[in-house]
PDB file of the backbone (N, CA, C, O) and the ligand in Angstrom, with CONECT records:
HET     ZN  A 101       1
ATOM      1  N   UNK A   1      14.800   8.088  -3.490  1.00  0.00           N
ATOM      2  CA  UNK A   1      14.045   9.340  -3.371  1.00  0.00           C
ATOM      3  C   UNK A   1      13.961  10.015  -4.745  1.00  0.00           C
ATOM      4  O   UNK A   1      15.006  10.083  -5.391  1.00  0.00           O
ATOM      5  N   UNK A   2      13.023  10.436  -5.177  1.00  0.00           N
ATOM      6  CA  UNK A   2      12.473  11.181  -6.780  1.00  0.00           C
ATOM      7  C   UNK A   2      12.760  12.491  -6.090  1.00  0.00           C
ATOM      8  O   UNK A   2      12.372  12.892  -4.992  1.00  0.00           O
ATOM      9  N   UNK A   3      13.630  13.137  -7.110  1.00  0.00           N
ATOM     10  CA  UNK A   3      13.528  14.789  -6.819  1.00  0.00           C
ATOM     11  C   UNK A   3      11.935  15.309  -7.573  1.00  0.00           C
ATOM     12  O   UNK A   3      11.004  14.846  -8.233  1.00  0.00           O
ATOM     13  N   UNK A   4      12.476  16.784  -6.845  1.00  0.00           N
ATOM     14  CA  UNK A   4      11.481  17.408  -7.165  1.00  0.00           C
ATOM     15  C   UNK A   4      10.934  17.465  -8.815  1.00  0.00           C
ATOM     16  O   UNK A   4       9.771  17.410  -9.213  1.00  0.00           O
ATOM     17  N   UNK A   5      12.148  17.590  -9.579  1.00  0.00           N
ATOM     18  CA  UNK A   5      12.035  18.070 -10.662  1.00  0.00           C
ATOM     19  C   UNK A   5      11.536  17.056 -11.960  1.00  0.00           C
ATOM     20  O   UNK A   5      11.067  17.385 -13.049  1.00  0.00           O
ATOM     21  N   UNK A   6      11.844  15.623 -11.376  1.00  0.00           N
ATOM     22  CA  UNK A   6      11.409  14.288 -11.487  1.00  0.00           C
ATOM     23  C   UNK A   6       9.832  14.239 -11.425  1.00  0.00           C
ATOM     24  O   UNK A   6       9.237  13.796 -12.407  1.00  0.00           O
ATOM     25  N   UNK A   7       9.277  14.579 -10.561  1.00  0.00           N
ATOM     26  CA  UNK A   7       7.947  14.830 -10.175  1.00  0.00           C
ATOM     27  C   UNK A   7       7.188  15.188 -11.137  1.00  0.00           C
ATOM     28  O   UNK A   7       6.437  14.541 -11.867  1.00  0.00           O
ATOM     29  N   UNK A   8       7.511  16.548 -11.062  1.00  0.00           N
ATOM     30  CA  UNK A   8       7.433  17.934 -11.904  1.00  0.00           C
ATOM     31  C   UNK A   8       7.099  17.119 -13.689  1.00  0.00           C
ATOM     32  O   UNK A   8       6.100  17.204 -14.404  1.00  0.00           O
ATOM     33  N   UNK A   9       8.085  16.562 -13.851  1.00  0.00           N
ATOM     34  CA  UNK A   9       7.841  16.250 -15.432  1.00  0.00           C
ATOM     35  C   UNK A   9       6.912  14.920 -15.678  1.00  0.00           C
ATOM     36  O   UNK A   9       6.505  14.631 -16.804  1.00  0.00           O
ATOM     37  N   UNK A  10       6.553  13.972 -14.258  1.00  0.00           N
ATOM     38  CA  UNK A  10       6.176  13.161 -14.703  1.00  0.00           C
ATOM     39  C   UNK A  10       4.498  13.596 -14.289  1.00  0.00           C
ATOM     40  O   UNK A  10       3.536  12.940 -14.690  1.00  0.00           O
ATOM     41  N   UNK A  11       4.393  14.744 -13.473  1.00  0.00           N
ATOM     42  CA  UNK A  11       3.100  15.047 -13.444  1.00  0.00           C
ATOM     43  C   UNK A  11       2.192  15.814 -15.338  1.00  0.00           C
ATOM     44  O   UNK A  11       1.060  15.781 -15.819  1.00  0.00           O
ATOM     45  N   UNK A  12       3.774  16.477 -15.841  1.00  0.00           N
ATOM     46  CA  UNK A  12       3.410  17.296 -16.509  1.00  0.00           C
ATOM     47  C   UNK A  12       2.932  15.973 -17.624  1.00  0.00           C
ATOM     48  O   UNK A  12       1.791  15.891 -18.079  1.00  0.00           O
ATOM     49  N   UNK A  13       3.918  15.102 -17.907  1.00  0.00           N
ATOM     50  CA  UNK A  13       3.637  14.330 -18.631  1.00  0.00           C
ATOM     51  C   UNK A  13       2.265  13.212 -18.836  1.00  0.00           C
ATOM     52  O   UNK A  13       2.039  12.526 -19.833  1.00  0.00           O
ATOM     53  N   UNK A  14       1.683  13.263 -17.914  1.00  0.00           N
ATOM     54  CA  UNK A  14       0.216  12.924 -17.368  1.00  0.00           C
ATOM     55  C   UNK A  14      -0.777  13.743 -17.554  1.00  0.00           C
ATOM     56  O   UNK A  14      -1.944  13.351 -17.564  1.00  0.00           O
ATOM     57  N   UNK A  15      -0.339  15.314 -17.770  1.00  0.00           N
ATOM     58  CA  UNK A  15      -1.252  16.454 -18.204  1.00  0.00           C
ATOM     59  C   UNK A  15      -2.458  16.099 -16.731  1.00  0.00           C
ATOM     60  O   UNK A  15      -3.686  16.150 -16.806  1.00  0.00           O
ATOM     61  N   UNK A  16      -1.483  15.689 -15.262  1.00  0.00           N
ATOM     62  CA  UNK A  16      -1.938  15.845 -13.943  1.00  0.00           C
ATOM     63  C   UNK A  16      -3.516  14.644 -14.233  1.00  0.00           C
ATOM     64  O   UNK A  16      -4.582  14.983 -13.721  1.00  0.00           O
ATOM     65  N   UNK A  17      -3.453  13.562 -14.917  1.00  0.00           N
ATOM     66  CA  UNK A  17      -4.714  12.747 -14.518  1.00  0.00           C
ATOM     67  C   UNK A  17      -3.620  11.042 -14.447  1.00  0.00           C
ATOM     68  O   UNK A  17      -2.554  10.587 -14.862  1.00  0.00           O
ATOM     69  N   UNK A  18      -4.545  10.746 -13.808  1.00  0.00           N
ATOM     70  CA  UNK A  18      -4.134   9.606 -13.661  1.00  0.00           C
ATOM     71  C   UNK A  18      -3.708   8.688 -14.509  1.00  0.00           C
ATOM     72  O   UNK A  18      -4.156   9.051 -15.597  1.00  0.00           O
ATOM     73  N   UNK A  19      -3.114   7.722 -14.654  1.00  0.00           N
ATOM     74  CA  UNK A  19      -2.212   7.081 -15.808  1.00  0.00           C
ATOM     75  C   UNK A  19      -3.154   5.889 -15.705  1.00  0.00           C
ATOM     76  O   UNK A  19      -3.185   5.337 -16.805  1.00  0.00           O
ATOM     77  N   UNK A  20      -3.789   5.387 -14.985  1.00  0.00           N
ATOM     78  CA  UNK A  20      -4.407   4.039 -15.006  1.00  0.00           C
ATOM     79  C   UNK A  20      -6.251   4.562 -15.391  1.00  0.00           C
ATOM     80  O   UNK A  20      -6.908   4.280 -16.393  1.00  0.00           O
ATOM     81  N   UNK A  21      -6.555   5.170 -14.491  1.00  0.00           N
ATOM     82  CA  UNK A  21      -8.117   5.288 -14.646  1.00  0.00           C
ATOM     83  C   UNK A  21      -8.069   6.630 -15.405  1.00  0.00           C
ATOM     84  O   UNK A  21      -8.823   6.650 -16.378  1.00  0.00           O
ATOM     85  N   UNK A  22      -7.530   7.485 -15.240  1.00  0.00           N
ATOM     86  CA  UNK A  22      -7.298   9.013 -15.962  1.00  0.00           C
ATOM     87  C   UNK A  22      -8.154  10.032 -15.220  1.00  0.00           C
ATOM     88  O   UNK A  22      -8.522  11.032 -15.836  1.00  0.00           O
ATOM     89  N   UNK A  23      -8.510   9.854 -13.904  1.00  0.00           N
ATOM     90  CA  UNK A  23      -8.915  10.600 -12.650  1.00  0.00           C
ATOM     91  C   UNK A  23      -8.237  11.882 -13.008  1.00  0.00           C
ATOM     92  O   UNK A  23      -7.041  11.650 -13.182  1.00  0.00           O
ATOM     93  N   UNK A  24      -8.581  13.382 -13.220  1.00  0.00           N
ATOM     94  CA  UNK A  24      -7.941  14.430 -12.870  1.00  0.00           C
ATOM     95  C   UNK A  24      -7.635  14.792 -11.782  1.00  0.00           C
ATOM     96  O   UNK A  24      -8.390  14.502 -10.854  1.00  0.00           O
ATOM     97  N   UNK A  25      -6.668  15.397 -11.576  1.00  0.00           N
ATOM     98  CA  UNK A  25      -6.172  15.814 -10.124  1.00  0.00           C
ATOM     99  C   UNK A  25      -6.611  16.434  -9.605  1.00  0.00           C
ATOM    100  O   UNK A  25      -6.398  16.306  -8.399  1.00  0.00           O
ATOM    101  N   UNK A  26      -7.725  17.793 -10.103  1.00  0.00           N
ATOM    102  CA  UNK A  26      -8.679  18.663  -9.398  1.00  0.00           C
ATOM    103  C   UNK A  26      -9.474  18.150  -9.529  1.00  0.00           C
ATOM    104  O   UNK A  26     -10.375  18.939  -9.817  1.00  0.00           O
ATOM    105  N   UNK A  27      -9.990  16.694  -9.500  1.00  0.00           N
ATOM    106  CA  UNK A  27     -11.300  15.961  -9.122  1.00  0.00           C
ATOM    107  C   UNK A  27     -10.884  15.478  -7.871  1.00  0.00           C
ATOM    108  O   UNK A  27     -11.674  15.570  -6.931  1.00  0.00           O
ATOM    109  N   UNK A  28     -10.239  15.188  -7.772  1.00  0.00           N
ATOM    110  CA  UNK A  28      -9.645  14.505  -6.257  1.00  0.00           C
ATOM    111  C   UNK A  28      -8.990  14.987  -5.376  1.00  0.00           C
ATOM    112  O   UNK A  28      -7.956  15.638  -5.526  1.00  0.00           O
ATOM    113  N   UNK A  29      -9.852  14.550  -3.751  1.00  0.00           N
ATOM    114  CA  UNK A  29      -9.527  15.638  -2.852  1.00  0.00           C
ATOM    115  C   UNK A  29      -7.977  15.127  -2.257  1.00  0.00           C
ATOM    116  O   UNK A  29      -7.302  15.880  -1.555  1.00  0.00           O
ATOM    117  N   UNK A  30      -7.405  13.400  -2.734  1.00  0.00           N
ATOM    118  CA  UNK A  30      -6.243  13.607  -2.349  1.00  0.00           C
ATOM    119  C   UNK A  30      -4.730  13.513  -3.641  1.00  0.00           C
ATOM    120  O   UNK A  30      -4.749  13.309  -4.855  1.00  0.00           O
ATOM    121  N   UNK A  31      -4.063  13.658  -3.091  1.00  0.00           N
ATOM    122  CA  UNK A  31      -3.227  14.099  -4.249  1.00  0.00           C
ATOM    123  C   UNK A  31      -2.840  12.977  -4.882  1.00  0.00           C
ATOM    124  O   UNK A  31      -3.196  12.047  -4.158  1.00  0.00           O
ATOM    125  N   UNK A  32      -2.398  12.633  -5.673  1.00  0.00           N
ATOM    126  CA  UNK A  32      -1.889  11.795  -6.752  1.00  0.00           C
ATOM    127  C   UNK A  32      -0.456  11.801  -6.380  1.00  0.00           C
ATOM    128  O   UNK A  32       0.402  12.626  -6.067  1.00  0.00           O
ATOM    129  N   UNK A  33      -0.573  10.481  -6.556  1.00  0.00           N
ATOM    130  CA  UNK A  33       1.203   9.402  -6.269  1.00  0.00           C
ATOM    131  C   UNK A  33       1.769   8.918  -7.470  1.00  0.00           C
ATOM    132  O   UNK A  33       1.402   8.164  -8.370  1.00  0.00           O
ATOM    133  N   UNK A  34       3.185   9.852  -7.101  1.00  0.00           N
ATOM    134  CA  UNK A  34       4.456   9.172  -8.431  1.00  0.00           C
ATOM    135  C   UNK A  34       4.648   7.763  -7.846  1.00  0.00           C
ATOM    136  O   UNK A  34       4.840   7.526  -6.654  1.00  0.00           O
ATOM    137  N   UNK A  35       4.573   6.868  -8.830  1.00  0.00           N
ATOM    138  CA  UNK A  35       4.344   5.139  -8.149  1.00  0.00           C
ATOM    139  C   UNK A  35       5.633   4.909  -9.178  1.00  0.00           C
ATOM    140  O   UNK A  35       6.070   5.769  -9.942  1.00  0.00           O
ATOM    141  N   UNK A  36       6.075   3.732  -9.044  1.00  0.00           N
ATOM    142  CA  UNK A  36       6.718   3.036  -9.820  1.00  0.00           C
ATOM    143  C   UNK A  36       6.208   2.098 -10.750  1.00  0.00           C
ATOM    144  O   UNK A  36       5.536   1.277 -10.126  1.00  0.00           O
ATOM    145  N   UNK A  37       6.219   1.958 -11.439  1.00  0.00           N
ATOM    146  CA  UNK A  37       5.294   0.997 -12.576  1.00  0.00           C
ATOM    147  C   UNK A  37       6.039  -0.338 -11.990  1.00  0.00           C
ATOM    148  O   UNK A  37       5.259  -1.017 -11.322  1.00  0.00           O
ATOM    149  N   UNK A  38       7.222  -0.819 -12.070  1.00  0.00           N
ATOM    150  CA  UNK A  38       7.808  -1.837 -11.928  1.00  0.00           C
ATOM    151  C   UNK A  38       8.858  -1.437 -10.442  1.00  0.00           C
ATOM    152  O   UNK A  38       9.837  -0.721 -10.234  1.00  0.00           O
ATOM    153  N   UNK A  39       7.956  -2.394  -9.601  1.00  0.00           N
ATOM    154  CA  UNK A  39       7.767  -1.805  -7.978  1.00  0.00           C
ATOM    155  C   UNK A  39       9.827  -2.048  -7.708  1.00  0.00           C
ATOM    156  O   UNK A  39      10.432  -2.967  -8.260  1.00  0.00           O
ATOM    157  N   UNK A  40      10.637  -0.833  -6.626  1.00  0.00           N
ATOM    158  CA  UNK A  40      11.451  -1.326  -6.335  1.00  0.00           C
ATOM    159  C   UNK A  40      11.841  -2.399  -5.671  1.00  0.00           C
ATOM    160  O   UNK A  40      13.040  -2.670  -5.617  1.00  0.00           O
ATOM    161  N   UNK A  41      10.745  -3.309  -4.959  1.00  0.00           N
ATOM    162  CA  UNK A  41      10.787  -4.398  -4.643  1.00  0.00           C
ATOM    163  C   UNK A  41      11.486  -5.861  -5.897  1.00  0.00           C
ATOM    164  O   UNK A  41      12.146  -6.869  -5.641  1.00  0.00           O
ATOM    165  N   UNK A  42      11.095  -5.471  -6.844  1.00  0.00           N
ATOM    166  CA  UNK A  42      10.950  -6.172  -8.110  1.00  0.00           C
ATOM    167  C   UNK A  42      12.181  -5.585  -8.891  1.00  0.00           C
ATOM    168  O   UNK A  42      12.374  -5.967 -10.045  1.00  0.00           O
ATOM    169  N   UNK A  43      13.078  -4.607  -8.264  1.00  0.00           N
ATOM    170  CA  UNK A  43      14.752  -4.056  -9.037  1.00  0.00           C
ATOM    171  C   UNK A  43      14.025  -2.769  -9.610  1.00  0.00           C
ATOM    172  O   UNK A  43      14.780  -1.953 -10.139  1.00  0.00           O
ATOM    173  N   UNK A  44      12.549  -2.434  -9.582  1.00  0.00           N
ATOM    174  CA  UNK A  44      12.493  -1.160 -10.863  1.00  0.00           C
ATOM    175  C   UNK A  44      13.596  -0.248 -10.395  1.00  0.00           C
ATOM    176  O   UNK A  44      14.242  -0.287  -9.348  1.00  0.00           O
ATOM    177  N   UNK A  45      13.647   0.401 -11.192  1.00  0.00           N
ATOM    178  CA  UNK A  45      14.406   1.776 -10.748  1.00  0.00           C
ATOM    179  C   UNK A  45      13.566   3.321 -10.811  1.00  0.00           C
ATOM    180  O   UNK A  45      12.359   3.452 -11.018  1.00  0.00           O
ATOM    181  N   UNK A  46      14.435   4.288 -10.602  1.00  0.00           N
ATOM    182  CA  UNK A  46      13.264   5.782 -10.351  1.00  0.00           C
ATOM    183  C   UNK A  46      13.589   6.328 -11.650  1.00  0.00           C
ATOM    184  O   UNK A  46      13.378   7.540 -11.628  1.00  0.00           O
ATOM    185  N   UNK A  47      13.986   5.960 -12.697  1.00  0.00           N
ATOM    186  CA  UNK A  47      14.170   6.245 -13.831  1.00  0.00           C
ATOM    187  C   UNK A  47      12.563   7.266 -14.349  1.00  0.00           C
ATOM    188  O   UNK A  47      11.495   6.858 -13.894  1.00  0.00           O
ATOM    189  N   UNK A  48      12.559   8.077 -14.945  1.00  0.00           N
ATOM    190  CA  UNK A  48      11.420   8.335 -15.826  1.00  0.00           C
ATOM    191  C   UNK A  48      10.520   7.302 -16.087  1.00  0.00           C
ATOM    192  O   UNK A  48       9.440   7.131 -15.523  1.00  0.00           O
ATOM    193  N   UNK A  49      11.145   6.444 -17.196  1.00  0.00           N
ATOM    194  CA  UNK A  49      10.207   5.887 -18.007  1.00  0.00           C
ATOM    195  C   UNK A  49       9.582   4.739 -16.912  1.00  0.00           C
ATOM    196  O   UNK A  49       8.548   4.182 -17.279  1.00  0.00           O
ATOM    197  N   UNK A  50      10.043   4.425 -15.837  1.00  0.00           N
ATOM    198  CA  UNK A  50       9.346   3.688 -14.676  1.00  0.00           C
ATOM    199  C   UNK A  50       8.437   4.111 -13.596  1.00  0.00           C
ATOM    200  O   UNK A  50       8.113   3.475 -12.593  1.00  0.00           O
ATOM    201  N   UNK A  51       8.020   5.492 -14.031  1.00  0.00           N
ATOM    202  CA  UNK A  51       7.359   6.107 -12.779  1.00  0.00           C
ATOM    203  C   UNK A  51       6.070   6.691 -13.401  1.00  0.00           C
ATOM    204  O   UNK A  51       6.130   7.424 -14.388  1.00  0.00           O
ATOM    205  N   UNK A  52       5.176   6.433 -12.946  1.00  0.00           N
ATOM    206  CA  UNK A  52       3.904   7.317 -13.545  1.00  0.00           C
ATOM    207  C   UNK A  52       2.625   7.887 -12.819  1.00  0.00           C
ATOM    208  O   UNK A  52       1.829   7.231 -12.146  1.00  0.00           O
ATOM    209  N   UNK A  53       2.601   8.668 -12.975  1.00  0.00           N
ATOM    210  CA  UNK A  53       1.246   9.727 -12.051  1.00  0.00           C
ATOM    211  C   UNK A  53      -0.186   8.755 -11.840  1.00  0.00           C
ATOM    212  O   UNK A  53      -0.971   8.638 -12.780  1.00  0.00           O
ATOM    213  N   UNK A  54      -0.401   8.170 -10.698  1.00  0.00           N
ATOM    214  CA  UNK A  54      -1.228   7.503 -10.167  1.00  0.00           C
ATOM    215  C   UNK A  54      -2.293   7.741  -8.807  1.00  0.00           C
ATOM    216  O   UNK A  54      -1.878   8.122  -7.712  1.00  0.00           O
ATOM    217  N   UNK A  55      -3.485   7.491  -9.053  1.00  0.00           N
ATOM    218  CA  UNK A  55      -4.388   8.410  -7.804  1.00  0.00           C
ATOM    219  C   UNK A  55      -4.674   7.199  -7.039  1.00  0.00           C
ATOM    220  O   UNK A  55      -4.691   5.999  -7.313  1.00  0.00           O
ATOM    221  N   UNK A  56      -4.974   8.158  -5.601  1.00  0.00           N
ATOM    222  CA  UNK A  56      -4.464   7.001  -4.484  1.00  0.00           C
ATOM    223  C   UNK A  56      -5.266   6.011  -4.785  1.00  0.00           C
ATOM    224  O   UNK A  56      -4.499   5.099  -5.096  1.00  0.00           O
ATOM    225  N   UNK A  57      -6.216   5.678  -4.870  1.00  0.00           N
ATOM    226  CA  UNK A  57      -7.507   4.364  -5.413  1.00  0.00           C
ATOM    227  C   UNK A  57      -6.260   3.403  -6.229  1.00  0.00           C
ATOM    228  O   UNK A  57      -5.814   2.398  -5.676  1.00  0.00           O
ATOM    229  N   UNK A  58      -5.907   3.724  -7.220  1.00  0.00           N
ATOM    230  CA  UNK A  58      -5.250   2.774  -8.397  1.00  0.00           C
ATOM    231  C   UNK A  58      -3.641   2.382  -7.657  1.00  0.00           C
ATOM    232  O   UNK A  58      -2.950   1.367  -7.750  1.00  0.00           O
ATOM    233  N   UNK A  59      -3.445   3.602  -6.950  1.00  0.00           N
ATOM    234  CA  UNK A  59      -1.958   2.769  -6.463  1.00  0.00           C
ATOM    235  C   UNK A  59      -2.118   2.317  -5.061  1.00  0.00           C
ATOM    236  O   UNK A  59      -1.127   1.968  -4.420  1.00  0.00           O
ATOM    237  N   UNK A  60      -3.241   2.304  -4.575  1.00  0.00           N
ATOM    238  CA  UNK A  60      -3.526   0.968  -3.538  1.00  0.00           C
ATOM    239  C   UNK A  60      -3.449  -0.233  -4.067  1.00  0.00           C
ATOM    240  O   UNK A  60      -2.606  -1.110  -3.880  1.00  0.00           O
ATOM    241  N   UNK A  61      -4.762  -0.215  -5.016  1.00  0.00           N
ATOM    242  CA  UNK A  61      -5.094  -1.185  -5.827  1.00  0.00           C
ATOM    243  C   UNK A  61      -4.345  -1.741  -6.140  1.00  0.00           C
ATOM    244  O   UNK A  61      -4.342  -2.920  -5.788  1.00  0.00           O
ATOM    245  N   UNK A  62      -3.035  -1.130  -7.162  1.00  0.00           N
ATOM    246  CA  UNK A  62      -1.576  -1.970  -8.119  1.00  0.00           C
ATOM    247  C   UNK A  62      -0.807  -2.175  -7.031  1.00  0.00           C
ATOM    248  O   UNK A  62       0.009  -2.990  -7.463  1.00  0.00           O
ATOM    249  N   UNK A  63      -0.429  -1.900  -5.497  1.00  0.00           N
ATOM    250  CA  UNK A  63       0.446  -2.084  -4.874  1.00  0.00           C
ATOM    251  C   UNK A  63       1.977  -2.475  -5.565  1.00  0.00           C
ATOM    252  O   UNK A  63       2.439  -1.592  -6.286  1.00  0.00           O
ATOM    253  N   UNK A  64       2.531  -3.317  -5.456  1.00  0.00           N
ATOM    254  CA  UNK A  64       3.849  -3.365  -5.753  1.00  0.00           C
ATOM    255  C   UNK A  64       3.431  -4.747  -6.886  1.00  0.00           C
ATOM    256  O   UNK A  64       4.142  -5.747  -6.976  1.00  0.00           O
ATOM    257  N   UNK A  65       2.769  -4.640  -7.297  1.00  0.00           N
ATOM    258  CA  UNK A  65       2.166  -6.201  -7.960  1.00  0.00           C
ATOM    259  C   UNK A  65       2.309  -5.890  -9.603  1.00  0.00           C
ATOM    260  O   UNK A  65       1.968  -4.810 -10.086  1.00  0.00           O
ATOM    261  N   UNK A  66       2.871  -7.011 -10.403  1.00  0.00           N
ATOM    262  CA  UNK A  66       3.030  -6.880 -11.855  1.00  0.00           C
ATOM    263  C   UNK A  66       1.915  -7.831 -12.463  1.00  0.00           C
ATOM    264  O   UNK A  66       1.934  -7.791 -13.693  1.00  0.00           O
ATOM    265  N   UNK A  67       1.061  -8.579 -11.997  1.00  0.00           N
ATOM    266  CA  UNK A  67       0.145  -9.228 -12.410  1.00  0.00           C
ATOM    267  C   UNK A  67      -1.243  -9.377 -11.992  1.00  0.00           C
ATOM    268  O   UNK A  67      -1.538  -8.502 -11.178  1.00  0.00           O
ATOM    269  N   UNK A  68      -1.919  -9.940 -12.180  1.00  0.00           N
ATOM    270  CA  UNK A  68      -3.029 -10.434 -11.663  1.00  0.00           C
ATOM    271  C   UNK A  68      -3.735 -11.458 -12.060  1.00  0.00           C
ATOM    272  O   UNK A  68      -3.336 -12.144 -13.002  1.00  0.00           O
ATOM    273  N   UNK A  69      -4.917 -11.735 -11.399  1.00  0.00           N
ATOM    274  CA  UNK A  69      -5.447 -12.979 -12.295  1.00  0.00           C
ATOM    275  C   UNK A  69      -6.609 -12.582 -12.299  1.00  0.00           C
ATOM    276  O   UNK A  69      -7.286 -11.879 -11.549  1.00  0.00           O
ATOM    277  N   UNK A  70      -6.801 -13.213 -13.411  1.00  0.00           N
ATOM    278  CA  UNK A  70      -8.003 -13.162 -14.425  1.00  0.00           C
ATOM    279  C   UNK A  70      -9.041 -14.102 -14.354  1.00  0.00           C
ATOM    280  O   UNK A  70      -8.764 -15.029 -15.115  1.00  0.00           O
ATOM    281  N   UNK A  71     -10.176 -14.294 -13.751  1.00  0.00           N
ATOM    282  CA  UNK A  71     -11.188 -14.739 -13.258  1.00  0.00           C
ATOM    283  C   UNK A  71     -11.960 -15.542 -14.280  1.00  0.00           C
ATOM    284  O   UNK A  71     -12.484 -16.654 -14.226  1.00  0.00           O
ATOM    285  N   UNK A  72     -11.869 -14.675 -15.178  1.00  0.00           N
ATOM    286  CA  UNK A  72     -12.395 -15.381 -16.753  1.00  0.00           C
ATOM    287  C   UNK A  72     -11.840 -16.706 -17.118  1.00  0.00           C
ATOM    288  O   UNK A  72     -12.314 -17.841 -17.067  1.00  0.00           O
ATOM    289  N   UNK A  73     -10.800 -16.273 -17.466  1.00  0.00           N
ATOM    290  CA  UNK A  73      -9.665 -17.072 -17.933  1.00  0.00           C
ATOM    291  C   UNK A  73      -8.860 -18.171 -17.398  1.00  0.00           C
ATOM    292  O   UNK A  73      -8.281 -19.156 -17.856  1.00  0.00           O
ATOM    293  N   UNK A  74      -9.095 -17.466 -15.918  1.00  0.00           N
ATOM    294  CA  UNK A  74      -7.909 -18.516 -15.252  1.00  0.00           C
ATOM    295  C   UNK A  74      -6.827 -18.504 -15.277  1.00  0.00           C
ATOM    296  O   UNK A  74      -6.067 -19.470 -15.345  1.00  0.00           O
ATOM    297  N   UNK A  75      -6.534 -17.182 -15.215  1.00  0.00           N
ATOM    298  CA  UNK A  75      -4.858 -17.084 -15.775  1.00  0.00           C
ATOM    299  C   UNK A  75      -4.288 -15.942 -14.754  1.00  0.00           C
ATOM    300  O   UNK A  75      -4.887 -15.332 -13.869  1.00  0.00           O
ATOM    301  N   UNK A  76      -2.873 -15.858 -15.195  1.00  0.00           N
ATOM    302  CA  UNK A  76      -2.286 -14.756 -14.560  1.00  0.00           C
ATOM    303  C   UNK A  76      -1.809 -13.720 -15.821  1.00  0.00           C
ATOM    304  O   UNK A  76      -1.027 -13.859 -16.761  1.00  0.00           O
ATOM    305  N   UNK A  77      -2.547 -12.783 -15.431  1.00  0.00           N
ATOM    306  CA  UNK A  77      -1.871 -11.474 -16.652  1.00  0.00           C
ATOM    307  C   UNK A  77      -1.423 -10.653 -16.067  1.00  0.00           C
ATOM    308  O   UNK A  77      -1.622 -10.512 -14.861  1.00  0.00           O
ATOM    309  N   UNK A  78      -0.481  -9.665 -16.984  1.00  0.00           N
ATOM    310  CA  UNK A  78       0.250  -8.812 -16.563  1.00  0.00           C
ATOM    311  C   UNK A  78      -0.781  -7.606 -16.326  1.00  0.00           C
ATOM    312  O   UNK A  78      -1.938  -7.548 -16.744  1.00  0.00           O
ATOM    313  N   UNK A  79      -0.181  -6.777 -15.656  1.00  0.00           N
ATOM    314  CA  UNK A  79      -0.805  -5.440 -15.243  1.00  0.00           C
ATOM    315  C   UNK A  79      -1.171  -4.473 -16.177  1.00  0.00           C
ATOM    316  O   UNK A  79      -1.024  -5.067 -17.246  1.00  0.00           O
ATOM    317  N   UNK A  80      -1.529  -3.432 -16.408  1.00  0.00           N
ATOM    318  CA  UNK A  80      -1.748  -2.522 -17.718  1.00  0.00           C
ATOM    319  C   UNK A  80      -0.282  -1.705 -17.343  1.00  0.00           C
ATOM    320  O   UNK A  80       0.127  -1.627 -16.184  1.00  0.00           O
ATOM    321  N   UNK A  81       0.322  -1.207 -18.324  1.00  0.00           N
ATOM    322  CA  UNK A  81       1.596  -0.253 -17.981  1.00  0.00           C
ATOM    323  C   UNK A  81       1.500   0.453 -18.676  1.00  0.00           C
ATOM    324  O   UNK A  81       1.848   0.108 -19.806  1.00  0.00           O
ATOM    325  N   UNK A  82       1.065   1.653 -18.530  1.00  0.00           N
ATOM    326  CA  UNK A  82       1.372   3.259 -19.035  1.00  0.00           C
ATOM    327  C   UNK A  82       2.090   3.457 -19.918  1.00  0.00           C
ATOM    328  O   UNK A  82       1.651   4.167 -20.823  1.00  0.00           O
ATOM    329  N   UNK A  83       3.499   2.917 -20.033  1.00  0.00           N
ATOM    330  CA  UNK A  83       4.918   3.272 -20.724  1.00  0.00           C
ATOM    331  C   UNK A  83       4.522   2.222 -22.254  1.00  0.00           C
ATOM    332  O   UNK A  83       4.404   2.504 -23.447  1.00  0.00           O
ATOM    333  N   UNK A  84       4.427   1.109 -21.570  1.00  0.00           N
ATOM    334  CA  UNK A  84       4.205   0.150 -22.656  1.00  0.00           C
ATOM    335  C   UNK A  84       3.132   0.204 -23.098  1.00  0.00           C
ATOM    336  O   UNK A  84       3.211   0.227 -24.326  1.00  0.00           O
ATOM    337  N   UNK A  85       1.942   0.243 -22.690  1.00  0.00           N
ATOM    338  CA  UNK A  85      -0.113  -0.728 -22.825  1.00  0.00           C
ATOM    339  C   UNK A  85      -0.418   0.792 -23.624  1.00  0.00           C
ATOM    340  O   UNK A  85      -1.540   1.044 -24.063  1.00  0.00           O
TER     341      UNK A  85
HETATM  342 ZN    ZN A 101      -6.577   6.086 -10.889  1.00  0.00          ZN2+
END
């Protein structure tokens, strides 16, 4: 469970838009999800630097998933990450 205050800084730290597409939060009628970048399924933890302000579209989309594949290429790449990308 993320406290409140957890929230609080990782919204502030987003300046409230989305970390993947950069959707503002008063554009969207639903609220924006603290996600885990590196899903607890996968060991992340609720640490800060693992959590980032995400609108519901993009954290459907990323579900608990660190990769994808690449259609072009033929490959499997990693996800975009906020902290790191
Ligand atoms: Zn988004």
């Amino acid at each position: 469970m993320i406290d409140g205050r957890v929230r609080d800084l990782v919204r502030r730290r987003a300046n409230d838009r989305c970390e993947y597409c950069r959707l503002r939060q008063e554009h969207s009628r639903l609220t924006h999800h603290i996600e885990h970048i590196v899903a607890k399924q996968h060991d992340g933890s609720d640490a800060v630097d693992n959590l980032a302000l995400a609108c519901h579209r993009c954290n459907l989309q990323k579900g608990p998933n660190l990769t994808g594949f690449d259609r072009g290429t033929e490959t499997i790449v990693p996800l975009f990450n906020p902290r790191r990308d």
